[in-house]
C-alpha positions in Angstrom: 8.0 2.5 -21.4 11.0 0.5 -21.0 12.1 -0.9 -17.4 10.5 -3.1 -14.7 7.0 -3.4 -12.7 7.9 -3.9 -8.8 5.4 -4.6 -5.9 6.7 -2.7 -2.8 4.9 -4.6 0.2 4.2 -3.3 3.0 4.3 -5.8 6.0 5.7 -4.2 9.1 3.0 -2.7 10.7 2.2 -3.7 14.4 -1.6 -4.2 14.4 -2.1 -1.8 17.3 -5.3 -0.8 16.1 -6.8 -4.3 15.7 -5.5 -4.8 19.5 -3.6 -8.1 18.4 -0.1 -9.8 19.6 0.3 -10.7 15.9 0.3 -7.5 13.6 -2.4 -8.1 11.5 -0.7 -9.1 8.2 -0.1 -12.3 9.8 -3.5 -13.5 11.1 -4.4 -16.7 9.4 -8.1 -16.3 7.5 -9.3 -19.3 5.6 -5.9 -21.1 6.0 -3.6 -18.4 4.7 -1.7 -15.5 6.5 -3.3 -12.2 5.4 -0.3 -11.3 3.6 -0.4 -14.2 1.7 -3.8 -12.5 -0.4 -1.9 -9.4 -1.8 1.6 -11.6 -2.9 0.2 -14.4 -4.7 -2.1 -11.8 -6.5 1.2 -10.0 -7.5 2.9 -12.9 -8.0 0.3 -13.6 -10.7 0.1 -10.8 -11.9 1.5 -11.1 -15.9 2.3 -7.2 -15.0 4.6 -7.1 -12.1 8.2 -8.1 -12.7 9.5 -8.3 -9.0 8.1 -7.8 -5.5 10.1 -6.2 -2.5 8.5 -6.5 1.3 9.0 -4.4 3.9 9.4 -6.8 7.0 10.7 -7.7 10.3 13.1 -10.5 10.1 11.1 -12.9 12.5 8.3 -13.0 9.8 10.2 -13.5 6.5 10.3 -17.3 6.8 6.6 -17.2 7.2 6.7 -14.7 4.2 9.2 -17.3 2.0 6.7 -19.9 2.4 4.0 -18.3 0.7 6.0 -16.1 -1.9 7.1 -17.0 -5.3 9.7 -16.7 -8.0 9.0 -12.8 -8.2 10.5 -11.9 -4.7 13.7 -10.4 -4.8 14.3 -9.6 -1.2 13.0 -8.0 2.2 13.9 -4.2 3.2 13.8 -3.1 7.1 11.0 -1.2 8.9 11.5 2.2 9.5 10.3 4.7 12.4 6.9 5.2 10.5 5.6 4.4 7.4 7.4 6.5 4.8 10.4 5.4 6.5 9.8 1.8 5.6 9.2 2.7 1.9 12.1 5.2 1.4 14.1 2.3 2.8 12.3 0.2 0.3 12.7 2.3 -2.8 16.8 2.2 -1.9 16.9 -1.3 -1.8 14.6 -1.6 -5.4 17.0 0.6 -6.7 19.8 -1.4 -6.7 18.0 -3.8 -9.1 15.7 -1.6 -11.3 16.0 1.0 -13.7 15.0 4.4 -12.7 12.2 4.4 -15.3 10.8 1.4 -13.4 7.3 1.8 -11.9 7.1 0.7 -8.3 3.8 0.1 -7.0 3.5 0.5 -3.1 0.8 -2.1 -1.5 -0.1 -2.7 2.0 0.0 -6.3 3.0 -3.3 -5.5 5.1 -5.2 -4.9 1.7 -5.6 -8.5 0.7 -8.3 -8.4 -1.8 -6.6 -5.8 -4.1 -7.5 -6.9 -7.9 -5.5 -7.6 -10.6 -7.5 -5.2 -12.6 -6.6 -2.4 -10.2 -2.8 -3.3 -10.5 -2.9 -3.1 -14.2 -4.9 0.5 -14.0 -2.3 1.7 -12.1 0.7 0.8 -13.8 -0.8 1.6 -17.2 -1.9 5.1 -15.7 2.1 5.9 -15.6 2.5 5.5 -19.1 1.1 9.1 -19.3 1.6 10.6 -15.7 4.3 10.5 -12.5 2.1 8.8 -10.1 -1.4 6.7 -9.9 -3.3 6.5 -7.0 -6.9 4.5 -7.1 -9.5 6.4 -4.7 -13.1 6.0 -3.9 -15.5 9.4 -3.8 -16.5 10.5 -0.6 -20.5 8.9 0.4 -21.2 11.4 3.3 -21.6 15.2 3.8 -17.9 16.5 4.8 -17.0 19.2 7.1 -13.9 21.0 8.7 -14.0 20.8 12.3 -11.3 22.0 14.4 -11.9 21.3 18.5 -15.0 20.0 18.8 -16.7 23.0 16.1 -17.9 22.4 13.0 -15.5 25.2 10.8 -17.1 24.7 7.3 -18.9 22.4 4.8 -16.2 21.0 2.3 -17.3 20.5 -1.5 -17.7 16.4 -1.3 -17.3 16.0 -5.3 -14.0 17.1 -4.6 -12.5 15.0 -1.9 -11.8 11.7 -2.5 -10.2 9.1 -0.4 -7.0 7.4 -1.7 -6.6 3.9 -1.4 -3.6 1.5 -2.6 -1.6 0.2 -4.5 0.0 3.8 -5.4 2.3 3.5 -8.2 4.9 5.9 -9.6 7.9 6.0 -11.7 10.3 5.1 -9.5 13.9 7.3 -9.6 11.6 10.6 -9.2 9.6 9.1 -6.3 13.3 8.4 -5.1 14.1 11.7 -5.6 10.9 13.1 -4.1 11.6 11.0 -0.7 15.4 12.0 -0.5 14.4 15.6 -0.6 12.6 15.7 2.5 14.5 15.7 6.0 13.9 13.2 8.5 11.3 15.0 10.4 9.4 15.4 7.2 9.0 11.8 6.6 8.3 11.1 10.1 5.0 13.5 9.6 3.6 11.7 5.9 1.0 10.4 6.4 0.1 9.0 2.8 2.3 7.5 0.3 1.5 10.2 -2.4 2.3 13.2 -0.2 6.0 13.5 -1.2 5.4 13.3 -5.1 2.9 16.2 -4.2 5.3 18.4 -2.4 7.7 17.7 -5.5 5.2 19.0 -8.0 5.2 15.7 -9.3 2.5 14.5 -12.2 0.0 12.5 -9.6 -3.9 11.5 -11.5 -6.3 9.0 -9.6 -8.2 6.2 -11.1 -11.5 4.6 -9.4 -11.2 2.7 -6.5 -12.7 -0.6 -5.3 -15.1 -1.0 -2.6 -13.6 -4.3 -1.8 -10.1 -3.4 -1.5 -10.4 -2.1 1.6 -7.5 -1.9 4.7 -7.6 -4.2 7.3 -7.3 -2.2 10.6 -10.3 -3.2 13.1 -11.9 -6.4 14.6 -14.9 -5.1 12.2 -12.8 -5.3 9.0 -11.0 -8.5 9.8 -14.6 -10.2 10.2 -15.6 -9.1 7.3 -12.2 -10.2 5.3 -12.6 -13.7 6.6 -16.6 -13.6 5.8 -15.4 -12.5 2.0 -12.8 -15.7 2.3 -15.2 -18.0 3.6 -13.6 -18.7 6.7 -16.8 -19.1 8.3 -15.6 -17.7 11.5 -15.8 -14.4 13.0 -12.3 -13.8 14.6 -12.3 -12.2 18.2 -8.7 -12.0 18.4 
């Protein structure tokens, strides 16, 4: 498949949810800034041709110092996330080929491995989209306020994780389609290439590359790094 391998990164999150003043992406662990696990793994990566972050201005110098060759540039935040990734797509487009495969990453998954990234872009040689995804562990059920509604078949809910990768002019497509209150309600980066009918498969997940969004996850990052500290901010 001809055209290019990009790394859309996502880094403009607030941290809300881990109750920080810096969004989480830029908490140091071990001597490096969060984001800085995810890009040098891409940057590595023999795979990915170019990397695109989604960031606020204030941050991209902090970004620049730990980026590489492969970084073509910085797209702006939008209202939510799939805002921020349609804005992006537009800006990969203007240097990639439609039948590039952009793979979309948040910066708060540092320990993503280069075995995953491969999986992923190799699984669009024969489909739209990839998505890796763990099986669900626990009994799941339906409730709706507060009452327990029904017991859902667990061998058949799964729960995605990232990098999702797709072929990149139809993901385009597949964004543009939707109105702005559409995008505003996504919740997951492979929602749109469902609603479009689009060819999505999922490949197995790994247990360690898991999202940074508690105080609980970020001690448990910087335990994996060896930081030796558990981080109360």
């Amino acid at each position: 498949m001809s055209g290019m391998n990009v790394a859309l990164i996502l880094a403009g999150g607030t941290g809300s949810r881990l109750g920080a003043d810096v969004p989480k992406q830029y908490l140091e662990a071990a001597g490096r800034p969060i984001i800085a696990y995810c890009l040098q793994t891409m940057e590595a990566h023999e795979c990915i041709d170019a990397i695109q972050i989604v960031a606020e201005e204030m941050w991209r110098p902090l970004i620049r110092k730990w980026a590489g060759d492969k970084l073509k540039g910085f797209s702006e935040p939008g209202r939510n996330r799939q805002m921020s990734i349609l804005n992006g797509l537009e800006d990969i487009r203007a240097f990639a080929p439609g039948e590039s495969v952009v793979l979309i990453h948040d910066a708060a998954r540092p320990l993503v491995s280069p075995q995953t990234i491969a999986a992923c872009i190799e699984g669009c040689r024969e489909h739209d989209g990839v998505m890796p995804a763990l099986p669900m562990k626990d009994t799941v059920y339906y409730g709706v306020s507060g009452r327990i509604e029904a017991l859902l078949e667990r061998s058949k809910i799964i729960a995605g994780q990232a990098p999702e990768a797709f072929r990149l002019e139809r993901y385009y497509q597949a964004n543009r389609a939707l109105s702005q209150d559409q995008l505003l309600e996504i919740n997951g980066s492979t929602e749109p290439a469902v609603m479009a009918d689009m060819d999505i498969c999922y490949i197995a997940g790994d247990e360690r590359n898991f999202k940074i969004t508690t105080k609980e996850d970020l001690k448990r990052f910087c335990r994996i790094v060896g930081d030796g500290e558990d981080s109360e901010t």
